[in-house]
TORTIRO-394475 format. One line per 10 residues: number of its first residue (from 1); their letters; for each residue y, z, x of C-alpha. Coordinates in steps of 0.001 Angstrom, whole numbers, plus 500000, padded with zeros to 6 digits. Layout:
NUM	a	Y,Z,X; ...
This chain:
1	xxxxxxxxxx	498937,505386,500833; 500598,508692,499736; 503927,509460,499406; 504997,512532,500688; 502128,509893,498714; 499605,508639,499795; 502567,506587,501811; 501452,505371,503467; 498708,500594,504648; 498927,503082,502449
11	xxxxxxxxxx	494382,505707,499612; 494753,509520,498527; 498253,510736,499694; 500716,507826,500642; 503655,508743,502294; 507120,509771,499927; 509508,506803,499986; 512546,508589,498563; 515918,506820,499460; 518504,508531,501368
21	xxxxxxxxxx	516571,512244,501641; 517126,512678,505010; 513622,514551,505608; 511279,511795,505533; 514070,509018,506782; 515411,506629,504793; 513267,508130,501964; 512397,511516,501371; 509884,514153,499780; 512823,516422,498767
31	xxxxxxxxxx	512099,519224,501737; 509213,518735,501579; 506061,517027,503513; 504020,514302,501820; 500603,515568,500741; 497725,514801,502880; 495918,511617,502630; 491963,511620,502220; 489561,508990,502887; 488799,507308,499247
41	xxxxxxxxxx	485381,505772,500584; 483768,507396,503276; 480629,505051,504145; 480969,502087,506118; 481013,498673,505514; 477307,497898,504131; 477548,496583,500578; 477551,498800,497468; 474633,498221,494722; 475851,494779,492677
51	xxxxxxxxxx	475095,496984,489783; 478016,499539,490303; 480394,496076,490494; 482670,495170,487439; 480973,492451,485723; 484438,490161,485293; 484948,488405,488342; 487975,486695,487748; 491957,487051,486395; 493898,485570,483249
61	xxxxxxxxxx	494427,482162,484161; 498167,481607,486143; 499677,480403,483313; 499204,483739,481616; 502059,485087,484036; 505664,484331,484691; 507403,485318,487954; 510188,487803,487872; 510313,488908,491369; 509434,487778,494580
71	xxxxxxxxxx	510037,487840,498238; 508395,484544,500397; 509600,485426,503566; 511510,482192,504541; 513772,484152,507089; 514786,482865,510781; 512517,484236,513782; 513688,487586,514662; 515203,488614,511505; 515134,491791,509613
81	xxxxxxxxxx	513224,492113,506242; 515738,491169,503240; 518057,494238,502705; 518678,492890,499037; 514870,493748,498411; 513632,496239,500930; 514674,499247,502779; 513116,501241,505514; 511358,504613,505547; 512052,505632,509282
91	xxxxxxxxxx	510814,508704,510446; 508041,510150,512791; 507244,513346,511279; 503344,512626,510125; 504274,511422,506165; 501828,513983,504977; 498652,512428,506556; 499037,513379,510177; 500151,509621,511147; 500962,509060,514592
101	xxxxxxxxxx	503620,506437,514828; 507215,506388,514506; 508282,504136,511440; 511894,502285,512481; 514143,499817,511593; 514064,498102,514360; 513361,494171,514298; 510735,495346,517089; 508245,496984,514402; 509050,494833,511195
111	xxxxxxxxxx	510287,490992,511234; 510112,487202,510167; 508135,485205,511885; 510077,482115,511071; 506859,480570,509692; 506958,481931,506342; 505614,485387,507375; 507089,489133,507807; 505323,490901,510622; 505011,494144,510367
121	xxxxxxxxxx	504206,495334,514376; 502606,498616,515491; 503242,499090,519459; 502068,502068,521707; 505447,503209,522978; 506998,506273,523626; 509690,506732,520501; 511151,509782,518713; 508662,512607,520154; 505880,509555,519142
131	xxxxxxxxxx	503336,507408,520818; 503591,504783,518443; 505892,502944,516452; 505659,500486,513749; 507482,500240,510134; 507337,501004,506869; 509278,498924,504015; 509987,499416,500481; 512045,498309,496812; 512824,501631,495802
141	xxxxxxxxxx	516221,500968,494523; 516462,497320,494966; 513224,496495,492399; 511094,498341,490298; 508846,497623,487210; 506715,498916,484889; 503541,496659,484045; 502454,493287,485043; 500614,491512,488416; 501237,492554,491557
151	xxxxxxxxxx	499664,490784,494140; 500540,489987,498265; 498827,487258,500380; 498335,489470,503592; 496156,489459,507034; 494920,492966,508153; 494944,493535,511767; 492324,495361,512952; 490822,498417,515535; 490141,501654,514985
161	xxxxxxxxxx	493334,503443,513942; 495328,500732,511949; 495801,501812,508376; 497995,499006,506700; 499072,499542,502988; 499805,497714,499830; 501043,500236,497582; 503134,501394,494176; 505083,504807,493706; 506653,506316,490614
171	xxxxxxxxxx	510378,505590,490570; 510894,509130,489021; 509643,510071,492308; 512871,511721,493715; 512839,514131,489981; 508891,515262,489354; 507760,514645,492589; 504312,513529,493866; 502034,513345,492515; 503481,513838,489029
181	xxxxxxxxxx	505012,510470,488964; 501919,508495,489799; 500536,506043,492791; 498661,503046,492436; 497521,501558,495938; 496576,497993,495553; 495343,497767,499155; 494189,500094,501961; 492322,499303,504878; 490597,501032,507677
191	xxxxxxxxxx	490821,498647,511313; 487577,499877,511814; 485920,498739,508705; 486853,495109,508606; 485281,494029,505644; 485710,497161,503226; 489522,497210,501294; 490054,500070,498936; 491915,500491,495773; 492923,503812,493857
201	xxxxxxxxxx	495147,505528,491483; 496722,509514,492344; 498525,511346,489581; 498172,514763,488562; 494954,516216,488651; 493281,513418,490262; 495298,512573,493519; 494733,512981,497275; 490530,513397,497925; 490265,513073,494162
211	xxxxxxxxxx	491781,510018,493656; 490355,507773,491772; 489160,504396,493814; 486825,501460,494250; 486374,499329,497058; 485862,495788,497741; 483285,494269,500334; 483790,490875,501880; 480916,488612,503699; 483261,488463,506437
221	xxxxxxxxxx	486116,490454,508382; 489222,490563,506114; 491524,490572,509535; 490061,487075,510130; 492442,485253,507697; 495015,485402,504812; 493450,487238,501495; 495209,487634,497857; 495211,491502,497053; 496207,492135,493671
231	xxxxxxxxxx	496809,494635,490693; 497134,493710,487202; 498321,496979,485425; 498660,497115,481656; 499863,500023,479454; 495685,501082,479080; 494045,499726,482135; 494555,498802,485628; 492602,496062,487381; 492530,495451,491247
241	xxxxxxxxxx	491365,492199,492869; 490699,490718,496131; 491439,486843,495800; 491288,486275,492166; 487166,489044,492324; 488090,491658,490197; 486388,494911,491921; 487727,498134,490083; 489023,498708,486950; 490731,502205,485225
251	xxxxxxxxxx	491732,503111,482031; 493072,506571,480085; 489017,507245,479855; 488356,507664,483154; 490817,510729,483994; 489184,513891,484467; 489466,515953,481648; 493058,517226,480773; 494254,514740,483241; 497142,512716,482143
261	xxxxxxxxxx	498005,509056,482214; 501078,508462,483893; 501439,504910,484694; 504051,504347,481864; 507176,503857,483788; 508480,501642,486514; 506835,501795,490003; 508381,500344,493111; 506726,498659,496005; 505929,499432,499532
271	xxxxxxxxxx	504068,497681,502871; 503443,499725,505380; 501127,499942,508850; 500874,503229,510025; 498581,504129,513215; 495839,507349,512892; 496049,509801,510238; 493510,511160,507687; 492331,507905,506148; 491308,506236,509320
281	xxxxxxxxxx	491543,508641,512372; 493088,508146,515961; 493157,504693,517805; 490141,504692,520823; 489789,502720,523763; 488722,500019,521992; 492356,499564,519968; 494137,496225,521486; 498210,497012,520992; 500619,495417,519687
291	xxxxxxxxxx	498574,495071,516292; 500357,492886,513660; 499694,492840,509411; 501061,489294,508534; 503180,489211,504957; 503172,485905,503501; 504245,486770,500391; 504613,489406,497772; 504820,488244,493917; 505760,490169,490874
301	xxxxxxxx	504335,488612,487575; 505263,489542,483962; 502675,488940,480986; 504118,486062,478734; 504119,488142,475637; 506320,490781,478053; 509246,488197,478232; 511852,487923,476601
């Protein structure tokens, strides 16, 4: 998603997670709104030609990796997200990509399951001028990092409307601004297109409906179970996966020309399920509420040669 990209689920323009600028909540685009979101993949969810897939279909073995941050969600039923690791974005004002819910804090829209899980909950409610609510959750000042795997064991919910988000923002954020201090979104998702999950970088030149992206197809609905969604980002290439397949891959070479590389500096980490907006449109008929994205965990790996 976009802050202010692509926050966002958030794949062009996730929303801004700034801490403490009052406009967008608990996070902020400095006065000013979060740049529109565009669809990175427009078709639907028939399979792309096996040619135009990356021909390495699997990560560095485990062992390659050391753990330096994680959250398992081991918190009692009814209990707020960690406040040592994540903070909320609250606010109802759109986030740039003409979302219709109102993100809170409440324990309502984002909680443990006291199963292992954080539940992130999108309800049709009236809230803040709103029709929706649901939450939006993020490290920015608790953890950031430049470099290494990034990966979250998630279930999608799913209808026409839900948008959930797996996604990185500059840290510098809250000094250049978006898109200047670069997005990566390890997983977006349409509800409607249940077995299509998209991946894509914004920084400057190449952001918003020019982002670059890839997407991954599954044989089956993603919302029917847990799936590993991934990012393994080096200083000259960043890899996305979809338990352990390896579906799109970018490097320095692949910025439009003049573009700059900007995925040299620490990035910090947001979840978020917002309802409508660019990327997927409005809920229908159709959409069942309350509609739930599961968290089992999210995992922060270091390369071995990157420790100390």
């Amino acid at each position: 998603m976009r802050p202010a990209r692509a926050l966002p689920a958030g794949i062009s323009a996730l929303g801004c997670s700034l801490l403490g600028l009052s406009l967008l909540g608990a996070t902020g685009c400095v006065g000013e709104a979060e740049p529109p979101r565009e669809p990175t993949v427009t078709g639907g969810d028939a399979e792309p030609d096996a040619a135009a897939e990356p021909d390495v279909d699997t990560s560095p073995e485990r062992e390659d990796w050391q753990l330096v941050w994680s959250d398992e969600f081991d918190g009692a039923a009814d209990t707020p997200p960690d406040p040592t690791k994540w903070v909320h974005d609250i606010g109802g004002h759109g986030w740039g990509n003409a979302q219709l819910e109102f993100d809170t804090d409440r324990v309502a829209n984002a909680a443990h399951d006291g199963a292992g899980h954080l539940v992130i909950t999108a309800r049709r409610e009236p809230f803040g001028g709103r029709d929706y609510t649901s939450a939006r959750i993020k490290t920015d000042g608790t953890f950031a990092r430049a470099y290494g795997r990034f990966e979250a064991r998630l279930r999608q919910p799913e209808g026409p409307g839900m948008w959930p988000a797996f996604w990185l923002l500059g840290a510098d954020f809250g000094t250049v601004g978006w898109p200047e201090c670069g997005e990566i979104d390890i997983m977006e998702f349409r509800g409607q297109q249940t077995r299509q999950s998209t991946g894509a970088i914004h920084g400057p030149g190449y952001s918003a409906g020019e982002s670059i992206h890839g997407a991954h197809f599954s044989a089956t609905p993603l919302s029917d179970g847990f799936h590993v969604y991934a990012v393994e980002w080096h200083p000259d290439r960043i890899d996305w996966f979809v338990d352990e397949t390896l579906f799109h891959s970018v490097t320095p070479d692949d910025l439009p020309p003049g573009a700059r590389w900007v995925y040299d500096h620490p990035f910090f980490i947001i979840l978020n399920l917002a309802v409508g907006g660019t990327f997927v449109g409005p809920p229908d008929a159709t959409t069942v509420f309350p509609q739930q994205m599961h968290v089992d965990y999210v995992r922060v790996y270091a390369a071995a040669e990157d420790m100390p």
